[in-house]
C-alpha positions in Angstrom: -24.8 194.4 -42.0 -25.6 191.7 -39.2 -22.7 190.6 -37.3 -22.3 187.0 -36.4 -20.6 186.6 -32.4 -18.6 184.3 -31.8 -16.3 183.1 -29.3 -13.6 183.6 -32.1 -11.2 186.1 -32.5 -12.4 190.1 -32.2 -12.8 191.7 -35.7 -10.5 194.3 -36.6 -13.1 196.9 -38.3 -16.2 198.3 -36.1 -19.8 198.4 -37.9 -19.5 202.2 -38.9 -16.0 201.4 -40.9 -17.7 198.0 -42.8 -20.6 200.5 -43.4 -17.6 203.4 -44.8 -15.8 200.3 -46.8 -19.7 199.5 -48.3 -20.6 203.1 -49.2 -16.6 203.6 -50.8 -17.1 200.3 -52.7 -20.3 201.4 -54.2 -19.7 204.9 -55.1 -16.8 203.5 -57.1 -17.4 199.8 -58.6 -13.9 199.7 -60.1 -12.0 199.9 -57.3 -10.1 197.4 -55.9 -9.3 196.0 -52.2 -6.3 197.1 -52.4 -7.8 200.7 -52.8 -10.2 200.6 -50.7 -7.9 199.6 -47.5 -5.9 202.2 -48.3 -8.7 204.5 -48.5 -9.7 203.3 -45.0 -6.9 203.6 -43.6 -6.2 207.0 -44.0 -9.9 207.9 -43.4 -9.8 206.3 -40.3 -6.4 204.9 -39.3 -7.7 201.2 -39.0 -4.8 199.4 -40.7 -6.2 196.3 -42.2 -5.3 193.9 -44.6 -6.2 193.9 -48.1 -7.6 190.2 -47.5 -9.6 191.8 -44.6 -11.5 194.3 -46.7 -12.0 191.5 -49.9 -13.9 189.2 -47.1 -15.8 192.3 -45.9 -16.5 193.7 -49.4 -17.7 189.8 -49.3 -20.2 189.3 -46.4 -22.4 191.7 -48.3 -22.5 190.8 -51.8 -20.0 192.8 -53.6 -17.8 190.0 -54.9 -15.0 190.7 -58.0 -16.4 190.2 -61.3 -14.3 190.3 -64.5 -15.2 193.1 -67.1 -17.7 192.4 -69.3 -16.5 191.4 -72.5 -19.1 192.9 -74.7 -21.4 196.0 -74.8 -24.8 195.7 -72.7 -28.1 195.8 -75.5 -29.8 199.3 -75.1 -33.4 199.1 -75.7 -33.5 200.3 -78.9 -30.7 197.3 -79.7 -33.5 194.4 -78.1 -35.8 196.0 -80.2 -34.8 196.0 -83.6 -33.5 192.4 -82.8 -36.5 191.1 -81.7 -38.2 192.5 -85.1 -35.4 190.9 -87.1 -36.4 187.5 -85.4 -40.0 187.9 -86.2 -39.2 188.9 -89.7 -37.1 185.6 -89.7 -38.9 183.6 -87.5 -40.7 182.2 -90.8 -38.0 181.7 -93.3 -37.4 178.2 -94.9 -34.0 176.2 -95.1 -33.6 177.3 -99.0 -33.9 181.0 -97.9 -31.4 180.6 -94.7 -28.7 179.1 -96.9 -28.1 182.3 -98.7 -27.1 183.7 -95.3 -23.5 184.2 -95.0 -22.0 184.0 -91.2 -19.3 185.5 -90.2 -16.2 183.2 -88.5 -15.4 186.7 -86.9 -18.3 187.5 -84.9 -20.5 184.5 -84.3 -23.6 184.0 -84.5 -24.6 187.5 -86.2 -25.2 187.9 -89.7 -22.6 189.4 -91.3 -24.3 190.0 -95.2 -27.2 188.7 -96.9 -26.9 187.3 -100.7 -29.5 188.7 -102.6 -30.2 185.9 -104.7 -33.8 185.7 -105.3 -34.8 186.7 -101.4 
């Protein structure tokens, strides 16, 4: 991590304990800064604030992200979608209106009506 000087106030953590926050933060994405000062502190006895550690955790990219809502595609999943488009990709308006969708999940077809498809 490159430090910027300044003629500011001295920072609280030294290089090798923003290096021990960056390698804690990684090995365990779920943690929080709450955590990981405690973690610190007792690893090192720096006390800093949690608000210290979020801008750290900051300066190099590790920002907090809500949890995904859905279930990344595997490959296989990208796969057999992008046959179903293909196998689609074709069909006319009469053949698309027998397709039922789903209020529940939208935007994925829920059942097909087999009337004359």
């Amino acid at each position: 991590m490159s430090r910027c000087y300044s003629t500011g106030r001295a920072r609280v953590t030294t290089p090798n304990e923003d290096r021990y926050l960056t390698v804690t933060a990684k090995r365990n994405r779920r943690s929080t800064a709450s955590d990981l000062f405690r973690q610190l502190s007792s690893a090192t006895g720096t006390t800093v604030s949690r608000q210290t550690v979020y801008r750290r955790l900051g300066h190099i990219g590790l920002y907090a992200r809500r949890p995904v809502r859905c279930v990344p595609l595997t490959a296989s999943h990208c796969r057999l979608r992008l046959t179903w488009s293909r196998e689609h990709a074709l069909w006319t308006p009469q053949q698309w209106s027998c397709v039922m969708f789903s209020p529940t999940s939208p935007g994925l077809v829920c059942s097909l009506i087999l009337s004359g498809l």
